[in-house]
C-alpha positions in Angstrom: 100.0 96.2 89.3 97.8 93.5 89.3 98.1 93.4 85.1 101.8 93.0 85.4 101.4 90.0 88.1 98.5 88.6 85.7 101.3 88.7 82.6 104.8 87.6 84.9 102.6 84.8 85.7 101.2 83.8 82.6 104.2 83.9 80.6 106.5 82.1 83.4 103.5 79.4 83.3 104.3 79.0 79.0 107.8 79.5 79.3 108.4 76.8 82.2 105.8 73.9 79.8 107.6 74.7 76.6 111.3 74.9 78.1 110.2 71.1 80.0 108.9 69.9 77.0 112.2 70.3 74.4 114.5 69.5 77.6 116.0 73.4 77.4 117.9 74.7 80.5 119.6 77.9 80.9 121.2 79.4 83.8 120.0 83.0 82.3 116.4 81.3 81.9 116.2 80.2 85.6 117.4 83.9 86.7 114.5 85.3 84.6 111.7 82.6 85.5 113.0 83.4 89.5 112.1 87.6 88.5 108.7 86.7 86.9 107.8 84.4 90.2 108.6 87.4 92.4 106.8 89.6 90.5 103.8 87.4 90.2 104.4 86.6 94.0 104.7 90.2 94.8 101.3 91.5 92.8 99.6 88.7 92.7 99.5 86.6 95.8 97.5 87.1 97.8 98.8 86.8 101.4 95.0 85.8 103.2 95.3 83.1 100.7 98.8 81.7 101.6 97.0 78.5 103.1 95.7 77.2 99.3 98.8 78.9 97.9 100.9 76.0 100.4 98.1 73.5 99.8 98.0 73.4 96.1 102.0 73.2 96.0 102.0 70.5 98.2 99.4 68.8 96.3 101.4 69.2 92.8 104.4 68.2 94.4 102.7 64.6 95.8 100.7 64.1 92.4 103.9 64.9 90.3 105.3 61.8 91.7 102.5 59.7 90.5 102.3 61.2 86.9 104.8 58.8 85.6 102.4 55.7 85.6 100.9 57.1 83.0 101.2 55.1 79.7 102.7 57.6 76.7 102.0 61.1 78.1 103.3 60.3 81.8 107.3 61.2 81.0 105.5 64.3 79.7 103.4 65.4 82.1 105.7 64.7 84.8 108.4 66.6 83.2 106.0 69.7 83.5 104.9 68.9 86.7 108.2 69.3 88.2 109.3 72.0 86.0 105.8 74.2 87.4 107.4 73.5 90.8 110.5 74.8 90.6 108.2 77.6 89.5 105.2 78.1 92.0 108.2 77.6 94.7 109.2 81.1 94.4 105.7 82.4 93.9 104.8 80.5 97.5 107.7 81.6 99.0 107.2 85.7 98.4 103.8 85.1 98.8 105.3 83.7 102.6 107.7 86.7 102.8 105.2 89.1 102.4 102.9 87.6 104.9 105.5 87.5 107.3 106.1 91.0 107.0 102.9 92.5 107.3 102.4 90.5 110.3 105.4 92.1 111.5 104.4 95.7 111.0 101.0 94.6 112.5 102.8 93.7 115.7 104.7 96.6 115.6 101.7 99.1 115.2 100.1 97.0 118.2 102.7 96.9 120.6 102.9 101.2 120.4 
C-alpha cells in the first residue's frame, strides 16, 4: 500500500505544478487531486510524524507569501507554492484524522 501512496503522491505533486503553471482549474481536477491526497494521506503519512507533517505546511504557507519578491520567477513560484497547499492540506489533514483515531481506539483498549 505504501507503492500506491508513493504514486497518489507523486503524480498529485506533477499534476498540482503543471495545472499552476498554465493557469488550468477544473472542478473535476480538484475532486481527483482531493482522492490522490487522501490516498497519499491514508498510506503514506505517517501519523508519529504529524508534528513535521504540520510544521512543514506551516512553513510553506509563511514562505509562499514571500515568494513574490522574487524578480521574474516569483509570480511563478508563488503560483506553485499556493497551488502545493491547497494540496498537502488534505494530506495533513487525513494524516490528523488518522491520528486522532488511533488515539481513540487506544483509549478505548485502555479504559477496558
Amino acid at each position: 500500500m505504501k507503492t500506491l501512496g508513493k504514486w497518489s503522491y507523486l503524480v498529485g505533486l506533477v499534476v498540482v505544478i503543471v495545472t499552476a503553471l498554465i493557469s488550468y482549474s477544473a472542478d473535476w481536477l480538484t475532486l481527483v487531486l482531493g482522492i490522490l491526497a487522501v490516498l497519499t494521506g491514508l498510506f503514506l503519512g505517517d501519523t508519529e510524524e504529524l508534528t513535521n507533517y504540520g510544521v512543514r505546511y506551516l512553513t510553506l504557507f509563511a514562505v509562499a507569501a514571500a515568494l513574490n519578491s522574487f524578480p521574474f520567477l516569483g509570480e511563478y513560484v508563488t503560483t506553485i507554492a499556493h497551488a502545493m497547499l491547497g494540496f498537502f492540506g488534505p494530506i495533513v489533514l487525513t494524516v490528523l484524522l488518522v491520528f486522532n483515531y488511533k488515539q481513540a481506539m487506544n483509549w478505548a483498549k485502555s479504559s477496558d
